[in-house]
C-alpha positions as CSV (number, residue, x, y, z in Angstrom):
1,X,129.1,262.7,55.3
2,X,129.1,263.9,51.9
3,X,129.8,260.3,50.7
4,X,126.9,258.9,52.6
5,X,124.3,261.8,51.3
6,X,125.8,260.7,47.9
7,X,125.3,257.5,48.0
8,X,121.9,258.1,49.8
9,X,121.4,260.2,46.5
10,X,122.5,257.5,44.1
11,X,120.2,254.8,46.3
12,X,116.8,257.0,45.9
13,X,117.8,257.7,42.1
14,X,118.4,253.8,41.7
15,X,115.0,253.0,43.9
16,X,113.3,255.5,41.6
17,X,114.5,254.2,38.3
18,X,113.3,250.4,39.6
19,X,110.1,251.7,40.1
20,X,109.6,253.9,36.6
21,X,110.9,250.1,35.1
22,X,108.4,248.5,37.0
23,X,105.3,250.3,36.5
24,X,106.6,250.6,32.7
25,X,106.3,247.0,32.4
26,X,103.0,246.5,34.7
27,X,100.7,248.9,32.7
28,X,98.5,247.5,30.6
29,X,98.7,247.9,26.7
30,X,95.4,249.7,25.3
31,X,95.4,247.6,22.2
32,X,92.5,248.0,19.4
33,X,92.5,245.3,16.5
34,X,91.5,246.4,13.1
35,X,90.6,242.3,11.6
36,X,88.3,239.1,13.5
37,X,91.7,237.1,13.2
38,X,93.6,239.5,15.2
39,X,91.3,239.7,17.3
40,X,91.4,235.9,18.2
41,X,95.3,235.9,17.9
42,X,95.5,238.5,20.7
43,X,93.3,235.9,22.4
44,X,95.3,233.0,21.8
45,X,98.8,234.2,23.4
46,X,96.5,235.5,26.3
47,X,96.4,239.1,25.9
48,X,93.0,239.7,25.6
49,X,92.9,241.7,28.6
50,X,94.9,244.7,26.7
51,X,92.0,245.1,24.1
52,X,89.7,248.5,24.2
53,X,88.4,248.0,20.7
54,X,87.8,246.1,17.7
55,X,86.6,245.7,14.2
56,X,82.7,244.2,13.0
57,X,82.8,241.0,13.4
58,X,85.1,240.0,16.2
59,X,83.1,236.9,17.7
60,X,85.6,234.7,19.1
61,X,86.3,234.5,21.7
62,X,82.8,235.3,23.7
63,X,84.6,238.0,25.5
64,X,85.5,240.2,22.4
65,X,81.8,240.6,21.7
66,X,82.0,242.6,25.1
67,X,84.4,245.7,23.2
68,X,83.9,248.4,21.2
69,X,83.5,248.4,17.8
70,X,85.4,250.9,15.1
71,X,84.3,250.0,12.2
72,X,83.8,247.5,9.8
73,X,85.0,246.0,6.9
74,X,85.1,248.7,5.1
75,X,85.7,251.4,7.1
76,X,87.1,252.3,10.4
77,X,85.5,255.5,12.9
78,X,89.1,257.1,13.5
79,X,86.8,259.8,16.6
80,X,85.8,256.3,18.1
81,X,89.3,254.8,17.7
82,X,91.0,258.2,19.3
83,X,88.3,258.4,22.4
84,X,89.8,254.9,23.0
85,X,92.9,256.6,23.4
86,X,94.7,252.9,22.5
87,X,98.7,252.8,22.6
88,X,98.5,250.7,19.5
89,X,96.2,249.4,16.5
90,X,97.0,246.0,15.3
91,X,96.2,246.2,11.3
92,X,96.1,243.5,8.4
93,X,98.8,244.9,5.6
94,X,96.7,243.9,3.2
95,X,92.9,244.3,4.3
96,X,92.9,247.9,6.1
97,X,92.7,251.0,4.1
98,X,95.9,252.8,3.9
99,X,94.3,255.9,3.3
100,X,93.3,256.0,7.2
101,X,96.1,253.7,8.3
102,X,97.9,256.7,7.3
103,X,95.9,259.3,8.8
104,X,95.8,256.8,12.3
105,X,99.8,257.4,11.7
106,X,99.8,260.9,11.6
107,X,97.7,261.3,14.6
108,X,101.0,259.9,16.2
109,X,98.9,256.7,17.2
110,X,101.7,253.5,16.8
111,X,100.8,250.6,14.6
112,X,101.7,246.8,14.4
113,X,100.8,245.4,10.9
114,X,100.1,242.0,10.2
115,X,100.6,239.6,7.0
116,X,98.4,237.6,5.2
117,X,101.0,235.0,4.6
118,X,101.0,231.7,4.2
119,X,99.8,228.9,6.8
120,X,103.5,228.0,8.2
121,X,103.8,231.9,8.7
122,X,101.6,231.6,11.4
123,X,103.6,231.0,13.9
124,X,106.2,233.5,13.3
125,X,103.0,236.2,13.4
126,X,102.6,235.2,17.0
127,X,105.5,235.5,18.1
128,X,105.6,238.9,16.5
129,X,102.8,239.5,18.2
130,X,104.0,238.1,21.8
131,X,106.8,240.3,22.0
132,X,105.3,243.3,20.9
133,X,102.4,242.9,23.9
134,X,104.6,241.2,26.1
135,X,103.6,237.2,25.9
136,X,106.1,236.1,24.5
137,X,106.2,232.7,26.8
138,X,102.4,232.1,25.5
139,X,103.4,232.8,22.1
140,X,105.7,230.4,22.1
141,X,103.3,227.8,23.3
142,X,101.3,228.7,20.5
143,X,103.2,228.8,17.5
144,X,105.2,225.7,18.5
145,X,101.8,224.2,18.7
146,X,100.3,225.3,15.2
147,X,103.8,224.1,13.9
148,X,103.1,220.5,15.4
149,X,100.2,220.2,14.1
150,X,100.6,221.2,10.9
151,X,103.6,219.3,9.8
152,X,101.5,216.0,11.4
153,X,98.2,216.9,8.6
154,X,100.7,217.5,6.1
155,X,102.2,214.3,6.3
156,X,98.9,212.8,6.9
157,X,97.0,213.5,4.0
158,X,98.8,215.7,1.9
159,X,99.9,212.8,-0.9
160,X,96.3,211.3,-0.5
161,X,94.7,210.7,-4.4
162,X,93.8,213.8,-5.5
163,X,90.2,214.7,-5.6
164,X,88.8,218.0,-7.3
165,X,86.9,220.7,-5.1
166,X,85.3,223.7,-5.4
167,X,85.0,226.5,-2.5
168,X,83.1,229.4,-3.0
169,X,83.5,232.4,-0.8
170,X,80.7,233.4,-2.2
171,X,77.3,232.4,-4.6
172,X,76.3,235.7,-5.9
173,X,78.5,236.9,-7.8
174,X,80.0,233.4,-8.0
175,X,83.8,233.8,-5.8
176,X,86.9,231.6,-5.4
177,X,90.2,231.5,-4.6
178,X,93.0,231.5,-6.6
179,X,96.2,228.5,-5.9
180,X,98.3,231.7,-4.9
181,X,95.8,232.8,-1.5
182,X,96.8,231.3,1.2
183,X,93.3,229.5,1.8
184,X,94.6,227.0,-1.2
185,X,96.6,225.8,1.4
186,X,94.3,224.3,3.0
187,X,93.4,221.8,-0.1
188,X,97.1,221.0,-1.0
189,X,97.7,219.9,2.7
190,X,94.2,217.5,2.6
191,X,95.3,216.5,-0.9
192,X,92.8,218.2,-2.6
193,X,93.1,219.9,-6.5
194,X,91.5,223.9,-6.7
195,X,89.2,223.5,-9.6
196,X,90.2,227.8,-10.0
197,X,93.6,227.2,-11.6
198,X,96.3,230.1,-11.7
199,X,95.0,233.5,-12.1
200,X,96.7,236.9,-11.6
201,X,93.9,238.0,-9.0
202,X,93.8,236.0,-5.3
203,X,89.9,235.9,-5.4
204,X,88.6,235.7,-8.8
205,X,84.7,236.1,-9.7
206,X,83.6,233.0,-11.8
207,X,81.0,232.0,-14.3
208,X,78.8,229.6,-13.8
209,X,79.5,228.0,-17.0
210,X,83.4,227.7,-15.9
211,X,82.0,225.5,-12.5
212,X,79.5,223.8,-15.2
213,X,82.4,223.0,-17.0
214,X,85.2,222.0,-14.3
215,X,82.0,219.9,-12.5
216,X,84.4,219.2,-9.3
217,X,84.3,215.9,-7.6
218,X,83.7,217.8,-4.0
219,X,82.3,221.1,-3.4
220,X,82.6,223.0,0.5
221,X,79.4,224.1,1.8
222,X,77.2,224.3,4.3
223,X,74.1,225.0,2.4
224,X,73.6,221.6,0.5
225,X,70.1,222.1,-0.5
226,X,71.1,226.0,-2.6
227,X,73.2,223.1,-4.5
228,X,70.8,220.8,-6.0
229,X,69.6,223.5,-9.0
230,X,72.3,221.9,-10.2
231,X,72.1,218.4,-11.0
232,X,74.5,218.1,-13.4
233,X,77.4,218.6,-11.0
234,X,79.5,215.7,-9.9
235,X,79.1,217.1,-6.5
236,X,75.9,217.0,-6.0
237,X,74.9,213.6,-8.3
238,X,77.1,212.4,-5.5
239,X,75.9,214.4,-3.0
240,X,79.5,215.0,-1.8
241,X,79.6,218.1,0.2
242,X,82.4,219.5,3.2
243,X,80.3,221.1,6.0
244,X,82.8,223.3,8.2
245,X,82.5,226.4,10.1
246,X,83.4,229.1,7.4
247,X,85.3,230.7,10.7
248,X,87.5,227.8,10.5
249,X,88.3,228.2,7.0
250,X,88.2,231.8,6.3
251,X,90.0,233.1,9.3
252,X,93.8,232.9,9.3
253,X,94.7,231.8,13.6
254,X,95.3,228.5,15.4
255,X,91.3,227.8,14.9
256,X,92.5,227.3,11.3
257,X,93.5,223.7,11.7
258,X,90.5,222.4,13.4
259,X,88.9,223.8,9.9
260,X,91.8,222.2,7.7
261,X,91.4,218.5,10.3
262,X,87.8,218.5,9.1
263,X,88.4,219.2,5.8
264,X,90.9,216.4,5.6
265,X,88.8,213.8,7.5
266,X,85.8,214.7,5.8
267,X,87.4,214.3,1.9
268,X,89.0,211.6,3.0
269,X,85.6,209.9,3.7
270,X,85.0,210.7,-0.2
271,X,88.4,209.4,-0.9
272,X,87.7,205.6,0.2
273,X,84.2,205.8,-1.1
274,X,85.8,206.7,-5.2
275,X,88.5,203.6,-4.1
276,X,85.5,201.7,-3.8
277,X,83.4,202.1,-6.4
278,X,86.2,201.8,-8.8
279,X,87.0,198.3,-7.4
């Protein structure tokens, strides 16, 4: 008898420990996201359904314009972030303040922080990311994916004839990128040469008499006409200008390639039409 009520015992303890495992792993993650890419990388290994909140300017997919926001760029509203009551806050390393990454810390709420590394780092963010909010599978999917694809536009276009381009982040004040941000990528792997050349800060602000003076064969915008003040440009003599969605470009997820394809088919339009003319 006293064997059987122990084993009974042991059975109910054993039942009850499957069950704390089990409802462990069925709960939902409350998850808020603290950058637009994150936001789309929860997205992409399918764990959108964990997000209460996230930062200005979350817009892809459709569904995150549906959350909460916490803040912006600049700041984040830690009483909005705290009635969310979220069991983690994805962050950017190097794009959230630590000042209230800090203070988010010692209100005992956990963190997962991200880096802006380079394009082949991608796919090791994912997975990061997959087994932290349990999607790993997806993840998976994902990152081998990006990797396919990138290694085929590499070897695609990336020993193409070099053309020059500029691409502003911004017009006023005049902003680029340095060869050392990971955006510069994007031109090495469509063979194209950064007009900015190596500077010790990632996003420098330029004159206009350095662009003047550089006069780029290819310039990426989507506002062709603010161009034409300046007639003097290659660029715009030519008018050769890369239209693609800044999102593309300026967001660092899987969408990223569908920029960086454009970007290569579009200068390589360019490409044949310099082969051409010097014929």
């Amino acid at each position: 008898m006293g064997c059987g009520l122990r084993y009974f015992n042991q059975l109910i303890q054993a039942v009850g420990l499957l069950l704390v495992s089990c409802n462990t792993q069925a709960e939902p993650l409350r998850v808020i996201t603290l950058s637009p890419s994150l936001t789309e990388l929860v997205y992409a290994i399918g764990a959108g359904d964990t997000l209460v909140g996230v930062i200005e300017g979350s817009d892809y997919p459709d569904d995150a314009l549906n959350l909460p926001i916490v803040g912006n760029y600049h700041s984040i509203n830690i009483e909005v972030i705290l009635s969310l009551k979220p069991d983690l806050v994805l962050t950017w390393a190097s794009g959230n303040s630590k000042q209230q990454l800090n203070r988010l810390s010692a209100l005992g709420i956990a963190s997962f922080s991200a880096q802006e590394g380079r394009l082949d780092q991608l796919p090791q963010t994912l997975r990061s990311l997959g087994k932290r909010l349990n999607h790993e599978h997806e993840a998976e999917q994902g990152a081998q994916e990006f990797e396919r694809e990138l290694q085929q536009l590499r070897q695609q276009y990336s020993q193409q004839q070099p053309l020059t381009v500029f691409f502003p982040i911004s017009v006023d004040p005049l902003m680029s990128f340095a060869p050392s941000s990971w955006m510069n990528q994007q031109l090495e792997i469509c063979g194209l040469q950064n007009i900015v050349d190596t500077t010790p800060v990632s996003y420098p602000i330029l004159s206009w008499e350095f662009l003047l003076l550089e006069n780029p064969e290819l310039i990426i915008s989507n506002d062709p006409i603010y161009w034409q003040r300046y007639p003097q440009l290659n660029a715009v003599q030519q008018q050769q200008f890369i239209h693609v969605n800044p999102d593309y470009l300026h967001r660092l997820t899987p969408r990223t390639l569908l920029g960086v394809r454009s970007l290569c088919e579009q200068a390589d339009i360019f490409r044949k039409k310099k082969r051409l003319q010097t014929l």
